[in-house]
C-alpha positions in Angstrom: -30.4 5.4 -27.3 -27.9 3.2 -25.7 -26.2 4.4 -22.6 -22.3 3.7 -22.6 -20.6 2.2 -19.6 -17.6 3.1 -18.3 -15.0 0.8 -17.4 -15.4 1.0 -13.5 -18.8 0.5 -14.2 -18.6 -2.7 -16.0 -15.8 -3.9 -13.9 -18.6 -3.5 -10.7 -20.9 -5.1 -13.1 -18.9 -8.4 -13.4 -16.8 -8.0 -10.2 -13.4 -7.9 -11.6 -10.6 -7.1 -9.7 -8.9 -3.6 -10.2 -5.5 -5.0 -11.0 -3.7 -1.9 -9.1 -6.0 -2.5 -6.3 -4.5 -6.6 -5.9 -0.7 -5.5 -6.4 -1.6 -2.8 -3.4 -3.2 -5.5 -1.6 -0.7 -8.3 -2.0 2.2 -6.0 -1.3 0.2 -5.2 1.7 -0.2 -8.9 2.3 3.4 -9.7 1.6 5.4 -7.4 3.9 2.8 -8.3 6.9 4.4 -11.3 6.7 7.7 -10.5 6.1 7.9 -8.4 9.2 5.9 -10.9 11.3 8.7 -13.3 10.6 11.5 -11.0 12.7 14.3 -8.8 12.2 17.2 -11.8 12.3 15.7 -12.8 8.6 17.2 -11.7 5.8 14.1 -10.7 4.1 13.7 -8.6 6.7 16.5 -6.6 6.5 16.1 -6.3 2.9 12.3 -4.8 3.0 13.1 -2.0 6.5 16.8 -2.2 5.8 19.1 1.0 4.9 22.1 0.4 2.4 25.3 1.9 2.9 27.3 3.6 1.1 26.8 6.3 -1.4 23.8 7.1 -3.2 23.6 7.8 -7.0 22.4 11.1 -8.1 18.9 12.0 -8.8 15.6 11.6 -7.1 16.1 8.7 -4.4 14.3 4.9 -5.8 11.2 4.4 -4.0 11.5 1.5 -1.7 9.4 -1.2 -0.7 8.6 0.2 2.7 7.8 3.8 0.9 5.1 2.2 -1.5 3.9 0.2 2.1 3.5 4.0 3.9 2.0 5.3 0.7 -0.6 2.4 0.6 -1.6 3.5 4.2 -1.6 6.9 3.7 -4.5 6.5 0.6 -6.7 4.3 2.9 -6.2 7.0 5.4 -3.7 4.6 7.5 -1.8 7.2 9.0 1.8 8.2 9.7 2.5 6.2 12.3 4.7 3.0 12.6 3.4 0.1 9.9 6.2 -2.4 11.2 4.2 -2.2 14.4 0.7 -2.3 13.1 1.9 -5.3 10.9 2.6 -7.4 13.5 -0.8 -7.6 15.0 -2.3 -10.1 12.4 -5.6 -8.9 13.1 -5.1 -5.0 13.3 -3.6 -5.6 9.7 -5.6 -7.5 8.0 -7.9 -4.3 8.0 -6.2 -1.7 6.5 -4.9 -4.8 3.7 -8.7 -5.5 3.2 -9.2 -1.6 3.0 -7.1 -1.5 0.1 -8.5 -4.0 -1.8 -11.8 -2.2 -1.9 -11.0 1.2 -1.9 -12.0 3.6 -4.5 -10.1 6.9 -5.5 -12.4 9.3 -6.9 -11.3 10.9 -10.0 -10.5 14.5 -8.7 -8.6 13.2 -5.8 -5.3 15.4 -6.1 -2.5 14.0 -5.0 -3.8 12.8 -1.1 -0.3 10.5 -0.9 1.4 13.5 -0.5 0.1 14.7 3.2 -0.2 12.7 6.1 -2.8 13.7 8.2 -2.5 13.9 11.8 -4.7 13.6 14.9 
């Protein structure tokens, strides 16, 4: 009888890239740099930035720098301050990697909701 793969396994098999695991990593990747580049940009100000004025109603739109903290928080990246870990090149490029390989297992929960301390 022939034993079925599943699709991690056969992704494993011929090494191809989880496609959520590359956005997380390139977003990563991305706002490094962007916050490397200094707070007189106007990129800058647009990824940390807070608009004024009044909000709509509803649930507030998840921002880029909330899907940065979340990306952390999964690779077990902390609470602490990502604009400051960001702009050590090196001290980045870790957790970014991290995220690239990481693996959620399938009875995870939802982990992006707590932030452990220490």
């Amino acid at each position: 009888m022939e034993k079925k793969l599943h699709t991690e396994e056969l992704s494993d098999l011929y090494s191809l890239p989880n496609i959520v695991r590359v956005v997380k990593s390139r977003r990563m990747r991305w706002a490094g740099h962007v916050t490397r580049m200094g707070e007189g940009r106007v990129v800058y100000k647009v990824l940390v930035g807070k608009l004024e004025g009044k909000r709509p109603l509803g649930r507030p739109r998840r921002r880029w720098a909330d899907n940065i903290k979340m990306d952390l928080q999964e690779v077990g990246g902390g609470c602490g301050d990502w604009i400051e870990l960001a702009q050590d090149r090196d001290r980045w490029r870790a957790p970014v990697s991290t995220v690239m390989n990481f693996r959620v297992p399938k009875k995870a929960g939802n982990f992006l909701t707590s932030c452990r301390t220490n």
